[in-house]
C-alpha positions, 0 to 999 in steps of 0.5 A: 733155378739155373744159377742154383744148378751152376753151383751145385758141383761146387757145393757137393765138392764143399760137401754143403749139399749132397743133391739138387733136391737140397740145393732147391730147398735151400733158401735165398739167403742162405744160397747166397751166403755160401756162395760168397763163402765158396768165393772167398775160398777161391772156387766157382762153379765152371760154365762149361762143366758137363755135370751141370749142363747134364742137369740144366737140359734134364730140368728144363722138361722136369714138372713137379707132380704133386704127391698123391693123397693116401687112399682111405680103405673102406675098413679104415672109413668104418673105424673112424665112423664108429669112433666118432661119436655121434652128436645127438639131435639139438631140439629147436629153442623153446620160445622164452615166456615174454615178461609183462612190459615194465610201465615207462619211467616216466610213469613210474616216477609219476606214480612215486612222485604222486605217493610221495605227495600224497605220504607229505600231505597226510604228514603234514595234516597230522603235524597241524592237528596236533599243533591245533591241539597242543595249542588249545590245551596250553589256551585252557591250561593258561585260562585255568592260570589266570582263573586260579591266579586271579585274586579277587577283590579285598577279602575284609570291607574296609568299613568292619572294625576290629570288634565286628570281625572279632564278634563273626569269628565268635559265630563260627562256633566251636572247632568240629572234632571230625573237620577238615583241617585247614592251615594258614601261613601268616605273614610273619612265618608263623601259622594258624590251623583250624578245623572246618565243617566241609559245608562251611563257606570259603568266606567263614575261613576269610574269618577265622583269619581276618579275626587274628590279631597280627591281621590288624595294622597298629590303629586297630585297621583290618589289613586286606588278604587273600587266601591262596592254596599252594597251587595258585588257586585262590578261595571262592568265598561264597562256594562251600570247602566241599564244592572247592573240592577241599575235602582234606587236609589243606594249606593256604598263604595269606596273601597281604593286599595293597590298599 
């Protein structure tokens, strides 16, 4: 404080301060900075200058008193009550309802894992009936094959003779008007068609057949045939056309045998 007051004529002379009050509220820096300005014009404070000792002994008993607080009347107290507004009363938290505790993972995942197997195993019982069920409707539909496809033994007994089988065509009688009838696809393309009686046999159409002439090789010798339907199913000789199921209009294929 004392080197302050040392230059606090010389600054009031330079017209930097007009009291002490602003000299003490100058900072370091800047007290510094303007003393070396007063230097470098050629002035500096006088150690025996009586303004200066004046102020040094007036200071040496000066306390700062803090300032007083401003006094608060009881009307201004009533003011600010009334234009504070009052807070209302917080109610205490309401206890949140507890959630039923989850099962742990673990015991999810077991349950999931378990539906899962469980969904796989009915799946795959599904998937083998089916394919046990698949399989044996293509076992009988093969079966059926084979019984349909199965040609039988040689239609005609080798030991008949032209004349023979010629005379049992002749014992079929004349050709029903209200039959049912039955076409031939020969050998050679061409065709033969003849009525029959729905009691007449598979054998009697074995006949008809046999008894044509293109049926016969060049030494006169009965060629060995079968009858097959267009579905692969062969004629039952000794069943009747109605006990076949051949209840209407129907082609067969005169299949040559090897001898």
């Amino acid at each position: 404080m004392s080197e302050r007051v040392k230059w606090l004529g010389v600054f009031r002379n330079l017209g930097i301060v007009n009291s002490m009050g602003e000299l003490e509220r100058m900072s370091d820096a800047d007290f510094q900075e303007k003393c070396a300005f007063c230097l470098d014009c050629g002035m500096a404070p006088d150690e025996d200058d009586e303004l200066t000792r004046a102020i040094q002994e007036s200071l040496a008993d000066y306390t700062p008193k803090p300032a007083p607080k401003p006094e608060i009347t009881k009307p201004e107290l009533e003011r600010n009550r009334k234009s504070t507004p009052r807070q209302p009363p917080q109610e205490p938290a309401k206890p949140q309802p507890s959630r039923p505790a989850r099962p742990p993972r673990t015991e999810s995942g077991q349950i999931r894992d378990q539906q899962n197997s469980d969904f796989a195993r009915v799946q795959q019982q599904q998937l083998e009936k089916q394919m046990a069920e698949e399989k044996a409707q293509a076992e009988k539909q093969k079966q059926q094959h084979h019984q349909k496809a199965e040609k039988p033994k040689k239609s005609i007994p080798s030991s008949s003779s032209k004349e023979q089988l010629k005379e049992k065509a002749e014992k079929l009688g004349s050709e029903p008007k209200d039959g049912i009838s039955i076409g031939f696809h020969m050998m050679d393309g061409s065709k033969l068609k003849r009525k029959f009686k729905p009691t007449d046999k598979g054998n009697d159409l074995v006949t008809f057949v046999a008894a044509n002439d293109k049926m016969f090789k060049a030494d006169g010798t009965p060629i060995k045939f079968n009858l097959v339907q267009n579905m692969g199913a062969s004629l039952n000789l000794s069943k009747s056309l109605k006990d076949q199921g051949i209840t209407r209009s129907t082609m067969f294929t005169v299949d040559i045998l090897d001898d």
